[in-house]
mmJSON file of the N, C-alpha and C atoms, coordinates in Angstrom:
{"data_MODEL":{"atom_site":{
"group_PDB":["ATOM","ATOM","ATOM","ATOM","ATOM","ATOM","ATOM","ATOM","ATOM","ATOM","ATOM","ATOM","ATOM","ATOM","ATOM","ATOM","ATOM","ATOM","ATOM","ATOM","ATOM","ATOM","ATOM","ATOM","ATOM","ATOM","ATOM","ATOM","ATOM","ATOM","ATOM","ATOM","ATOM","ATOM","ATOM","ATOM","ATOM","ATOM","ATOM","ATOM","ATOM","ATOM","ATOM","ATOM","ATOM","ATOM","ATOM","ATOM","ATOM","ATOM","ATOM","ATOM","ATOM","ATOM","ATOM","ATOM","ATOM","ATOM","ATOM","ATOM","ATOM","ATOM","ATOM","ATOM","ATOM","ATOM","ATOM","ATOM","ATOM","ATOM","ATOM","ATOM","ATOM","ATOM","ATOM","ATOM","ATOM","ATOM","ATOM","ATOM","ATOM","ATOM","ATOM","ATOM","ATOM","ATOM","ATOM","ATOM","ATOM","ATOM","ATOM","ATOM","ATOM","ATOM","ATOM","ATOM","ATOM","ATOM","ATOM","ATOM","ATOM","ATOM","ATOM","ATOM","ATOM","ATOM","ATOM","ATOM","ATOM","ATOM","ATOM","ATOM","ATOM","ATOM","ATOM","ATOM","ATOM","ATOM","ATOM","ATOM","ATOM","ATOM","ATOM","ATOM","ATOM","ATOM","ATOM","ATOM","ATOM","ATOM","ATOM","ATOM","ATOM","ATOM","ATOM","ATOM","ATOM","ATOM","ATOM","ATOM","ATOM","ATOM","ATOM","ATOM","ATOM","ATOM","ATOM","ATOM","ATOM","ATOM","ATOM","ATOM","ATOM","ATOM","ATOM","ATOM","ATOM","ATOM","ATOM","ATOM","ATOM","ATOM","ATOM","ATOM","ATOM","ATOM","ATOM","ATOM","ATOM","ATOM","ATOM","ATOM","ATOM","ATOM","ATOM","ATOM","ATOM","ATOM","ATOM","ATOM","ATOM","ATOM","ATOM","ATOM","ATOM","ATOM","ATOM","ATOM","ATOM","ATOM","ATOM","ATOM","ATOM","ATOM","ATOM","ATOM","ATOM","ATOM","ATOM","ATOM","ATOM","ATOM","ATOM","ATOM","ATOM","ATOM","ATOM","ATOM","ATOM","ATOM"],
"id":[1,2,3,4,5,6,7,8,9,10,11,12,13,14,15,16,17,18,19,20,21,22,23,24,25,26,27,28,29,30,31,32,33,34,35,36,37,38,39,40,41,42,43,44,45,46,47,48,49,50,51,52,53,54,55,56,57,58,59,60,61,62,63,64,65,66,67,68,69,70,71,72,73,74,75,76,77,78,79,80,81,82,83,84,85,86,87,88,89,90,91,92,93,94,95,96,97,98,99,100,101,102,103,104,105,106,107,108,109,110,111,112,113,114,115,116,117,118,119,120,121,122,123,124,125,126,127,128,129,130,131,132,133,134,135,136,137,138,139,140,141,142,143,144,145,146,147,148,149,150,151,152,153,154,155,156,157,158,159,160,161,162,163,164,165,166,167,168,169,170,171,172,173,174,175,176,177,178,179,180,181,182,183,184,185,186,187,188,189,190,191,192,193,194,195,196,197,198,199,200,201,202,203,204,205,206,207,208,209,210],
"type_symbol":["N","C","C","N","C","C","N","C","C","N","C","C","N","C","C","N","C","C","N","C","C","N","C","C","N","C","C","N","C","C","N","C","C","N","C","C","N","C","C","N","C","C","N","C","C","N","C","C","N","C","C","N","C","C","N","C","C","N","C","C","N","C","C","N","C","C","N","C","C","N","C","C","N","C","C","N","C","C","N","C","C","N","C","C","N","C","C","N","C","C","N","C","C","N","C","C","N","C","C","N","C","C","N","C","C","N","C","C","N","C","C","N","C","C","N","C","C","N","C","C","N","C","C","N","C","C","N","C","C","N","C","C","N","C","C","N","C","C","N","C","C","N","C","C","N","C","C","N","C","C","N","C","C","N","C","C","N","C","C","N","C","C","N","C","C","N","C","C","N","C","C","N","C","C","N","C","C","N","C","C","N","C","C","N","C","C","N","C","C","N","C","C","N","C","C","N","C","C","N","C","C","N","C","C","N","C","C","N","C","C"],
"label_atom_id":["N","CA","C","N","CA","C","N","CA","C","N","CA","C","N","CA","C","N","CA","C","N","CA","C","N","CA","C","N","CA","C","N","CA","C","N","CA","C","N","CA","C","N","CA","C","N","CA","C","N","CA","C","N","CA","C","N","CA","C","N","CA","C","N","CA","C","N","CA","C","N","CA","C","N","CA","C","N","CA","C","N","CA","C","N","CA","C","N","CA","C","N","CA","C","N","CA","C","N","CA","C","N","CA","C","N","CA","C","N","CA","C","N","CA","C","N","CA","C","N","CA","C","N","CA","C","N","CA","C","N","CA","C","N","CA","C","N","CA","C","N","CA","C","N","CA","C","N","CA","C","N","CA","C","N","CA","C","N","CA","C","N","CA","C","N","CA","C","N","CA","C","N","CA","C","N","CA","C","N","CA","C","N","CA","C","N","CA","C","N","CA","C","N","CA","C","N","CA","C","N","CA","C","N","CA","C","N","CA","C","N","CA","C","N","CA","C","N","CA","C","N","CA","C","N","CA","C","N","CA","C","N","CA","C","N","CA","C","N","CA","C","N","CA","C"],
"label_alt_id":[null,null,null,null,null,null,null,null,null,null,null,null,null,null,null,null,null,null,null,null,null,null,null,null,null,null,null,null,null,null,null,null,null,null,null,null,null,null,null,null,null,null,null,null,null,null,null,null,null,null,null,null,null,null,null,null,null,null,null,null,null,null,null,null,null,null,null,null,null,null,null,null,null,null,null,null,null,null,null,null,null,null,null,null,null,null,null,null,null,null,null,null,null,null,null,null,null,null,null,null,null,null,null,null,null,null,null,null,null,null,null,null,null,null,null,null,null,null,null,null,null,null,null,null,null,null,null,null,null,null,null,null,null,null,null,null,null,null,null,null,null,null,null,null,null,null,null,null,null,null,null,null,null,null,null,null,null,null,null,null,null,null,null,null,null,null,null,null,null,null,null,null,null,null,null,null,null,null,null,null,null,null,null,null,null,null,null,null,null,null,null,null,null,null,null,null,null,null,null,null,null,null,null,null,null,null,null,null,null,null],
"label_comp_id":["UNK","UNK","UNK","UNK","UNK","UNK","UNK","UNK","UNK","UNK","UNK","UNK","UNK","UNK","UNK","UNK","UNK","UNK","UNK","UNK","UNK","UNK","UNK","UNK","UNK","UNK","UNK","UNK","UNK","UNK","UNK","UNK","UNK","UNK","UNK","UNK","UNK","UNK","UNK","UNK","UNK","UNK","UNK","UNK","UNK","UNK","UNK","UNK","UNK","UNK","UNK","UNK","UNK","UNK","UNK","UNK","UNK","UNK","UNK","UNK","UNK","UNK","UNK","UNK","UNK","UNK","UNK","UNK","UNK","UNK","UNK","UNK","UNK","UNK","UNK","UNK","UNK","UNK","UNK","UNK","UNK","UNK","UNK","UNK","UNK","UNK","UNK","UNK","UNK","UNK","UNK","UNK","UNK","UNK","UNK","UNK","UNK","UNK","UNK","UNK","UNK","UNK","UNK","UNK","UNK","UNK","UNK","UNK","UNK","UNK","UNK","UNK","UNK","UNK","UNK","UNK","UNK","UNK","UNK","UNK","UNK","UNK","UNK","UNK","UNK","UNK","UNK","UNK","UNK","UNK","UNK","UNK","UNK","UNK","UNK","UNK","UNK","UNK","UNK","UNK","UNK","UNK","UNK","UNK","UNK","UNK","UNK","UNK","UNK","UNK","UNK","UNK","UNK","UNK","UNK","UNK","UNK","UNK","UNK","UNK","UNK","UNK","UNK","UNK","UNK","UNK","UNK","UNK","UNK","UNK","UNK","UNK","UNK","UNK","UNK","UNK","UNK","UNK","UNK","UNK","UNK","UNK","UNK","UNK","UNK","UNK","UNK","UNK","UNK","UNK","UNK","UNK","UNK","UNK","UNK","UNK","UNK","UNK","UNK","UNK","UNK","UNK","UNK","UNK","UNK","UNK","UNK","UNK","UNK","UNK"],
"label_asym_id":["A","A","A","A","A","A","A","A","A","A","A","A","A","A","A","A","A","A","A","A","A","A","A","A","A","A","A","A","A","A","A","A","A","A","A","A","A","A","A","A","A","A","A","A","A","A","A","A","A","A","A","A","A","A","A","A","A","A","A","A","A","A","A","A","A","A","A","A","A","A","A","A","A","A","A","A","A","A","A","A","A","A","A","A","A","A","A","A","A","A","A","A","A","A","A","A","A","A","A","A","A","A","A","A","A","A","A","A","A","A","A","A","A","A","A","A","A","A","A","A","A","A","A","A","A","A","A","A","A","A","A","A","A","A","A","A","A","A","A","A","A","A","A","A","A","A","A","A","A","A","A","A","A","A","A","A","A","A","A","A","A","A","A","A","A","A","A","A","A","A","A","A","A","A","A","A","A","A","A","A","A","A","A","A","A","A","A","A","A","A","A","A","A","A","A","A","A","A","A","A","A","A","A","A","A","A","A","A","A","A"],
"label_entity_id":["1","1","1","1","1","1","1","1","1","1","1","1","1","1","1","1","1","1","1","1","1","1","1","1","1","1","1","1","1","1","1","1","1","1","1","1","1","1","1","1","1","1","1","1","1","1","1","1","1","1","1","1","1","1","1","1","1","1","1","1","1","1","1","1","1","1","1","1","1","1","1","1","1","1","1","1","1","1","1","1","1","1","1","1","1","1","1","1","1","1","1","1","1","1","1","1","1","1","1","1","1","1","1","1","1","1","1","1","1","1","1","1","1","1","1","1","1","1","1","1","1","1","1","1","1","1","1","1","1","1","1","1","1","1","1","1","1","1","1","1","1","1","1","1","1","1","1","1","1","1","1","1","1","1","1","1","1","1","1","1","1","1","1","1","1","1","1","1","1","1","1","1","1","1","1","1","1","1","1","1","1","1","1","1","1","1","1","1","1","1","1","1","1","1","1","1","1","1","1","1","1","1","1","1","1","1","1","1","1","1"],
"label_seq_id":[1,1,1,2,2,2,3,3,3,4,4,4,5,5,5,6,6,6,7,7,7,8,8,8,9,9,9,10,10,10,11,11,11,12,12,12,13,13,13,14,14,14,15,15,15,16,16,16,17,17,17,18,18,18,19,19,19,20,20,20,21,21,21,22,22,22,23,23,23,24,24,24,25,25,25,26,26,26,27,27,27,28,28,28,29,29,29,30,30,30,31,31,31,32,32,32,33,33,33,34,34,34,35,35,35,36,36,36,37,37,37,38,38,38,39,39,39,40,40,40,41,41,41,42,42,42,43,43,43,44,44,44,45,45,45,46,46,46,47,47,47,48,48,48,49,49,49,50,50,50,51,51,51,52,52,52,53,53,53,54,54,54,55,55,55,56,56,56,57,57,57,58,58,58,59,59,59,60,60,60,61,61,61,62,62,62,63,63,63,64,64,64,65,65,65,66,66,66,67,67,67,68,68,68,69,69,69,70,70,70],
"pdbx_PDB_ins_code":[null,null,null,null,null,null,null,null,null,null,null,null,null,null,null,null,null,null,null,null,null,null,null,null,null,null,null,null,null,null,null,null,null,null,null,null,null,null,null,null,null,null,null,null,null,null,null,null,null,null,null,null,null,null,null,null,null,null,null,null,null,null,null,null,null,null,null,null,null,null,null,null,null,null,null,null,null,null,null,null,null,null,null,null,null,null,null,null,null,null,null,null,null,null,null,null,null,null,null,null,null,null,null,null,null,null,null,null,null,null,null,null,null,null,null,null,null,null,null,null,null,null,null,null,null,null,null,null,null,null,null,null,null,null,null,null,null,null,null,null,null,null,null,null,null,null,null,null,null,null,null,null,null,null,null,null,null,null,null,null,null,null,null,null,null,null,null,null,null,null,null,null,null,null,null,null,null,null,null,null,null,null,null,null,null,null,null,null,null,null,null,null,null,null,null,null,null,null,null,null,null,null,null,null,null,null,null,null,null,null],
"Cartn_x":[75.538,75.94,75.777,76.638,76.651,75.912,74.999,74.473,75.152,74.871,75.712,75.188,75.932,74.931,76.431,74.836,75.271,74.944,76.036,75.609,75.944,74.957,74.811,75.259,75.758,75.639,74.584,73.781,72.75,72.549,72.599,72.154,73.088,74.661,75.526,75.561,75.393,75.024,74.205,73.112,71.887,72.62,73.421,73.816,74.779,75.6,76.676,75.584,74.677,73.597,73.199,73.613,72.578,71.738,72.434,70.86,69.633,69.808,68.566,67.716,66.003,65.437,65.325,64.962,64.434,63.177,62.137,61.572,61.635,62.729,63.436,63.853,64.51,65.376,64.501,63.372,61.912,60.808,61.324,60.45,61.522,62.603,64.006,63.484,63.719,63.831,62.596,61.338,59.979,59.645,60.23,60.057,59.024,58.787,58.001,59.564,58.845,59.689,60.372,59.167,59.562,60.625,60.41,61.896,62.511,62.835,64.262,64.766,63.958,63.9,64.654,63.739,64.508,65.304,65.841,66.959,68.425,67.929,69.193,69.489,68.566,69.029,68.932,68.817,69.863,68.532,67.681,67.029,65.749,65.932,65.391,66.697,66.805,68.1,67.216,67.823,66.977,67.057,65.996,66.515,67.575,68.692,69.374,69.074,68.009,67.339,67.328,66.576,66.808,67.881,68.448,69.795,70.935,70.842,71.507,70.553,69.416,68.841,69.043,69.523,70.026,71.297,72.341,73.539,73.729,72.759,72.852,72.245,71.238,70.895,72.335,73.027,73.929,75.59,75.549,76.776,77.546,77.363,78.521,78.36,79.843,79.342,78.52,77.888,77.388,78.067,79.515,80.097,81.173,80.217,80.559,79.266,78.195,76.943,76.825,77.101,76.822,78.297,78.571,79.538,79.057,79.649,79.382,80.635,79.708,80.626,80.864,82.385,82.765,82.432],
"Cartn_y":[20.43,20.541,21.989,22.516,24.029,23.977,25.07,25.348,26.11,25.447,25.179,26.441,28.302,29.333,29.688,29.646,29.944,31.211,31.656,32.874,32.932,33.352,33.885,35.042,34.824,36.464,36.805,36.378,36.463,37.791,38.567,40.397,40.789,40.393,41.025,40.797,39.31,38.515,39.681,39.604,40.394,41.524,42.991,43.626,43.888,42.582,42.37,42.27,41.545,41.304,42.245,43.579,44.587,45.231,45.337,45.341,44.731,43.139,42.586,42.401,43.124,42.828,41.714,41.952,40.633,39.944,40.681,39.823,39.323,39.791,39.121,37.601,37.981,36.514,35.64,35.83,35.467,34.591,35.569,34.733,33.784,33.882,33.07,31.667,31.52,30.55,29.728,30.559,29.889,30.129,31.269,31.633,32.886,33.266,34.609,35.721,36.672,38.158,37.884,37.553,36.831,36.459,34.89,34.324,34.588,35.316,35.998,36.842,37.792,38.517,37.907,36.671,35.493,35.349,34.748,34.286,34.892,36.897,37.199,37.721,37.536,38.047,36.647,35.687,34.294,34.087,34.05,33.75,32.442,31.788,31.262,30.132,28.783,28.125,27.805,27.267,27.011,25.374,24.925,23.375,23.58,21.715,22.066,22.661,21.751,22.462,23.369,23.926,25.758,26.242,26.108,26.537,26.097,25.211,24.69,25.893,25.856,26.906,28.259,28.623,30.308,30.488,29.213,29.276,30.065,28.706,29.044,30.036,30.747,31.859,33.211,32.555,33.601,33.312,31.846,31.208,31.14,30.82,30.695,29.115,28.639,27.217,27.422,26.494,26.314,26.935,27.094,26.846,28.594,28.88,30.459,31.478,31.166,31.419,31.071,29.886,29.776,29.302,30.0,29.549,29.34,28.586,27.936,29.31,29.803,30.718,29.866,29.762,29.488,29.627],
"Cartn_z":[24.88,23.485,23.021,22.335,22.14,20.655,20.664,19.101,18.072,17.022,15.903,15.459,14.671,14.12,13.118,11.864,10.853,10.311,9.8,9.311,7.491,7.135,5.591,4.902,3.218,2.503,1.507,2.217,1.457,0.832,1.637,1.517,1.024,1.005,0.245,-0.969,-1.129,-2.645,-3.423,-2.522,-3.29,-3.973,-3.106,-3.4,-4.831,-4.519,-5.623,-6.924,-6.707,-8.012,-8.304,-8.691,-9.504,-8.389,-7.194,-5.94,-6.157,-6.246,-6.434,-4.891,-5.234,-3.904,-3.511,-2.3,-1.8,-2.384,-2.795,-3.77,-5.108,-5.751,-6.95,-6.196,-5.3,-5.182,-4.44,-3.543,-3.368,-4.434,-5.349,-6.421,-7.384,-7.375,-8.099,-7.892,-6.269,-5.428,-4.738,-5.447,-4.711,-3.404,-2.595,-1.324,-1.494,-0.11,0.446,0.589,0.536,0.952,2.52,3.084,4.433,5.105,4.004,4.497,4.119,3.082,2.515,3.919,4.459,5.279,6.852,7.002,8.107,7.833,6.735,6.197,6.201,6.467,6.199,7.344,8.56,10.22,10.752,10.131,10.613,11.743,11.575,12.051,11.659,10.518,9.839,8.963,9.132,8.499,7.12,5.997,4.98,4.996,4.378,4.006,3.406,2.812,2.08,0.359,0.074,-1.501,-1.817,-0.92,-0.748,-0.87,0.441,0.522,-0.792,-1.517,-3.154,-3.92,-4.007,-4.816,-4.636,-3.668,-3.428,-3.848,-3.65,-4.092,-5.346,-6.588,-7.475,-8.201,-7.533,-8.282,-8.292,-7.246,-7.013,-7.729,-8.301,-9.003,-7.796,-7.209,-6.133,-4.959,-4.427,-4.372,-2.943,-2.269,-0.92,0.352,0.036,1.28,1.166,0.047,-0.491,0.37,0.282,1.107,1.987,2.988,4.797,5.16,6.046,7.153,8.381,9.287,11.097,11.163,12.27,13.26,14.546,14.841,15.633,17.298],
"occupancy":[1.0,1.0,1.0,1.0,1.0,1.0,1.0,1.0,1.0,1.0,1.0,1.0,1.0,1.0,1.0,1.0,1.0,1.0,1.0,1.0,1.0,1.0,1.0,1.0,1.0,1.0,1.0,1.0,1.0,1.0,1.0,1.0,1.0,1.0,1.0,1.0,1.0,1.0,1.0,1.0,1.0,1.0,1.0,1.0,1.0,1.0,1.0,1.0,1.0,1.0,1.0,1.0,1.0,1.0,1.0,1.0,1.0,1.0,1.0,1.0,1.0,1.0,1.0,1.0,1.0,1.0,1.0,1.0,1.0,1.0,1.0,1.0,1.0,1.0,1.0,1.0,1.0,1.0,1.0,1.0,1.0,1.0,1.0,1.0,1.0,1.0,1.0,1.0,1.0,1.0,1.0,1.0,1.0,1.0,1.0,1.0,1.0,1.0,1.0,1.0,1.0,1.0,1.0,1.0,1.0,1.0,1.0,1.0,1.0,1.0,1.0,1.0,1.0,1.0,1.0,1.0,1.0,1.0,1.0,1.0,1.0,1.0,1.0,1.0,1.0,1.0,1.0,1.0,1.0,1.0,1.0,1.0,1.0,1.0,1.0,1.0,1.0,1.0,1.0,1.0,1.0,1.0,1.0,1.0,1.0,1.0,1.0,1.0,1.0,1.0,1.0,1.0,1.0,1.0,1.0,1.0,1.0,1.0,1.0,1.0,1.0,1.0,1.0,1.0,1.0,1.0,1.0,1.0,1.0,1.0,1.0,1.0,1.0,1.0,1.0,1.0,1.0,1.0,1.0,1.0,1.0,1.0,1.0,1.0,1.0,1.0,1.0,1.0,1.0,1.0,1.0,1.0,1.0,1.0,1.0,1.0,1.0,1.0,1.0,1.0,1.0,1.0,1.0,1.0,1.0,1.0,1.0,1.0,1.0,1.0],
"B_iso_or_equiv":[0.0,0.0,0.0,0.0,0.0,0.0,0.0,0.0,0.0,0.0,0.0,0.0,0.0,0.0,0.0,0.0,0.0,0.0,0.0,0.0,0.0,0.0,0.0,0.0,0.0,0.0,0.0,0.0,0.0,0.0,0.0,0.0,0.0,0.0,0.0,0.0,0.0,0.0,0.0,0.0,0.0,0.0,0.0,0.0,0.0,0.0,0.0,0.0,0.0,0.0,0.0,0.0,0.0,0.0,0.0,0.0,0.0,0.0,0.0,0.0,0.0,0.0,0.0,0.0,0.0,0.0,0.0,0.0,0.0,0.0,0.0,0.0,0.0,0.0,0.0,0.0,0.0,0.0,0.0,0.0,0.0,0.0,0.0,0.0,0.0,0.0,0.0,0.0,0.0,0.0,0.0,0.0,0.0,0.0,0.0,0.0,0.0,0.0,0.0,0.0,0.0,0.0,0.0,0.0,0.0,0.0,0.0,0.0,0.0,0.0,0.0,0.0,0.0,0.0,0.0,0.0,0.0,0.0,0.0,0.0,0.0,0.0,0.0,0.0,0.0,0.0,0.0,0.0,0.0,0.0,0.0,0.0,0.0,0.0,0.0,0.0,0.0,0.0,0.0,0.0,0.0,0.0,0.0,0.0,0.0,0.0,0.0,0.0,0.0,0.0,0.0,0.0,0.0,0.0,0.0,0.0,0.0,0.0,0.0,0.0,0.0,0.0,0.0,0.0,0.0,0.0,0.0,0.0,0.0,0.0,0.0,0.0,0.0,0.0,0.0,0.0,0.0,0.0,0.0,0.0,0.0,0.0,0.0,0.0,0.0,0.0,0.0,0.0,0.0,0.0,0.0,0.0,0.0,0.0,0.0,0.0,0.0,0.0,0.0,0.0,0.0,0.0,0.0,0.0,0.0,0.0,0.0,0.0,0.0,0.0],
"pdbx_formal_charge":[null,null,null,null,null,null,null,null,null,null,null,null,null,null,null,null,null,null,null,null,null,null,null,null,null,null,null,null,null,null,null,null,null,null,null,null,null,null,null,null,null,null,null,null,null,null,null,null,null,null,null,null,null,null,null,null,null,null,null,null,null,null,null,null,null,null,null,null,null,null,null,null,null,null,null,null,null,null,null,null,null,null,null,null,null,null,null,null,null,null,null,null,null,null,null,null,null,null,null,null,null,null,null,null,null,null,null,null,null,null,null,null,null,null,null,null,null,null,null,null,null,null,null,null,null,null,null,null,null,null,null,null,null,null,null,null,null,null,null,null,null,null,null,null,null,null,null,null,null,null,null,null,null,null,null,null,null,null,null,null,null,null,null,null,null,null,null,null,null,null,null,null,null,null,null,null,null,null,null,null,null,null,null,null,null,null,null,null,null,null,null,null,null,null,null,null,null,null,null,null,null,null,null,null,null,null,null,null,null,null],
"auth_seq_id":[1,1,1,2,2,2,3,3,3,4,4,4,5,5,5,6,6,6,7,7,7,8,8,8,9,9,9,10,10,10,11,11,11,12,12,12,13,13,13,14,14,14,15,15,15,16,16,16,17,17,17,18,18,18,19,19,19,20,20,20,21,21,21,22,22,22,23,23,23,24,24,24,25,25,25,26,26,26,27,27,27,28,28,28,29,29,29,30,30,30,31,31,31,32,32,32,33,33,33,34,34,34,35,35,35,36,36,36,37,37,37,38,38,38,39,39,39,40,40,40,41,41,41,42,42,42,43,43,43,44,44,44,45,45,45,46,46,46,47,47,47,48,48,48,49,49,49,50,50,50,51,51,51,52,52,52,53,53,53,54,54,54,55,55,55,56,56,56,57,57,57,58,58,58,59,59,59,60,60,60,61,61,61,62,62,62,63,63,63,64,64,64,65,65,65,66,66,66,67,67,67,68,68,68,69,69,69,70,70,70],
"auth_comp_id":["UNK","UNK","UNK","UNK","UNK","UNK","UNK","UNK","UNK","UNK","UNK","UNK","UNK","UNK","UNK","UNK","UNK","UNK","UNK","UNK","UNK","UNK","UNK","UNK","UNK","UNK","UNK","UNK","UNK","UNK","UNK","UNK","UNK","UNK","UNK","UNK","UNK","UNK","UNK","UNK","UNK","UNK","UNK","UNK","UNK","UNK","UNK","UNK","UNK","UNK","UNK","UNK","UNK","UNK","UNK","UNK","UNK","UNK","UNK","UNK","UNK","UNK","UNK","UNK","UNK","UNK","UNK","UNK","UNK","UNK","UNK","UNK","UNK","UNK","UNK","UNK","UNK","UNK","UNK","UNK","UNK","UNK","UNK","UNK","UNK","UNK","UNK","UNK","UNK","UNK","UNK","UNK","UNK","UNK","UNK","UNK","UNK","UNK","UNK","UNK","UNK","UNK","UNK","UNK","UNK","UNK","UNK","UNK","UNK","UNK","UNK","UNK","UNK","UNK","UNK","UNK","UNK","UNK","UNK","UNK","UNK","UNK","UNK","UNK","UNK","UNK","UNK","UNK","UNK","UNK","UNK","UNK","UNK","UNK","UNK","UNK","UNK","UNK","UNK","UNK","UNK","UNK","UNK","UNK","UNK","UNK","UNK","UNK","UNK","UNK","UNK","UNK","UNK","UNK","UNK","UNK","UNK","UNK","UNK","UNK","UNK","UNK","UNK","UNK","UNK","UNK","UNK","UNK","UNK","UNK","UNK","UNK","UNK","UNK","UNK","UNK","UNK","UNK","UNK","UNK","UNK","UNK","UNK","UNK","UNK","UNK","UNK","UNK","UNK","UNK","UNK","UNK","UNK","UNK","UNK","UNK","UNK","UNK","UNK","UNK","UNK","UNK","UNK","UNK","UNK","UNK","UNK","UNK","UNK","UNK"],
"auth_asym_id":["A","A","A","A","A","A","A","A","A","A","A","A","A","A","A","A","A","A","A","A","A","A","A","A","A","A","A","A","A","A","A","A","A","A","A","A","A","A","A","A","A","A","A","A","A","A","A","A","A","A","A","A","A","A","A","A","A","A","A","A","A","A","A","A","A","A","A","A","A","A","A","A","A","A","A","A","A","A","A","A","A","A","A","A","A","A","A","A","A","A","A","A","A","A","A","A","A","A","A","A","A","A","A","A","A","A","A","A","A","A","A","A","A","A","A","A","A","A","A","A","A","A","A","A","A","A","A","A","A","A","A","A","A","A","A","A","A","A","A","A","A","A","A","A","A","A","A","A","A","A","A","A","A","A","A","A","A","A","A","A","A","A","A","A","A","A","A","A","A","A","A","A","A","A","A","A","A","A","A","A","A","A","A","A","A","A","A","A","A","A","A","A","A","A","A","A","A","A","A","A","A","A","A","A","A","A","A","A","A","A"],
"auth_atom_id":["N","CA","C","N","CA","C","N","CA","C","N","CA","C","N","CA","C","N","CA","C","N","CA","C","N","CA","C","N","CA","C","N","CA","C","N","CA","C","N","CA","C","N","CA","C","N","CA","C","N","CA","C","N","CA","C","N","CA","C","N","CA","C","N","CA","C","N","CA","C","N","CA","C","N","CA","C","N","CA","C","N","CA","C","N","CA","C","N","CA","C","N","CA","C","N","CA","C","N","CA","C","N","CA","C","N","CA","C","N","CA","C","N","CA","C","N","CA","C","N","CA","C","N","CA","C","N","CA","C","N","CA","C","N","CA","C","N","CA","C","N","CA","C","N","CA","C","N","CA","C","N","CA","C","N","CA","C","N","CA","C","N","CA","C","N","CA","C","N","CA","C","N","CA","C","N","CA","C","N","CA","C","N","CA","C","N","CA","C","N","CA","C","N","CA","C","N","CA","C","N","CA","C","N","CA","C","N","CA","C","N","CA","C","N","CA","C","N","CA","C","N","CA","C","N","CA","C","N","CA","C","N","CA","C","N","CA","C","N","CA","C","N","CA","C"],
"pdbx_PDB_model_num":[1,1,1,1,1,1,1,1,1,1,1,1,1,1,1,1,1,1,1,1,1,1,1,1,1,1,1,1,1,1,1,1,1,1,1,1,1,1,1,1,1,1,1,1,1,1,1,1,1,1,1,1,1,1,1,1,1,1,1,1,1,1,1,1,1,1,1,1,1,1,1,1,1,1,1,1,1,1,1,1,1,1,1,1,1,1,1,1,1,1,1,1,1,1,1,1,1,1,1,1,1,1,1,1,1,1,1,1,1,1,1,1,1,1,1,1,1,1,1,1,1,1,1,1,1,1,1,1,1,1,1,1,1,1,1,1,1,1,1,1,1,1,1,1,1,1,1,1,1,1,1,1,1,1,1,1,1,1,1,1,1,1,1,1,1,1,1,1,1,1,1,1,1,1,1,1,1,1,1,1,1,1,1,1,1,1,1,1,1,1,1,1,1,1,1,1,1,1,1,1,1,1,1,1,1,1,1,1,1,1]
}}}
C-alpha cells in the first residue's frame, strides 16, 4: 500500500497574514511553536480539529490548506 503525503500552506498562509509568526498562529490554535514548525515540513499531520482550526484562523476552506500529493 503506498503512503498517502500531504502537503500544507501553512507558511504561505502565515505570510499572506501580515507575516504572522509561528507563534501567533501557535497560540490562535492551542499548539506549541513546535508543531507549527512540524507542521509546515510535513512532518507532523494534524488531527482533523486542528487541522478545521488552522483553516479557520486563516478563512480559508480545508481543502484550501492540505492537499494529497500524488
Amino acid at each position: 500500500m503506498d503512503k498517502i503525503v500531504i502537503r500544507n500552506r501553512i507558511r504561505e498562509l502565515r505570510f499572506k497574514s501580515d507575516e504572522m509568526t509561528q507563534q501567533a498562529l501557535a497560540d490562535q490554535v492551542g499548539i506549541t511553536r513546535q508543531t507549527v514548525i512540524a507542521l509546515e515540513k510535513g512532518k507532523y499531520y494534524p488531527s482533523l480539529e486542528l487541522a478545521f482550526r488552522i483553516a479557520k484562523t486563516f478563512g480559508v476552506p480545508l481543502e484550501e490548506l492540505f492537499e494529497v500529493v500524488p
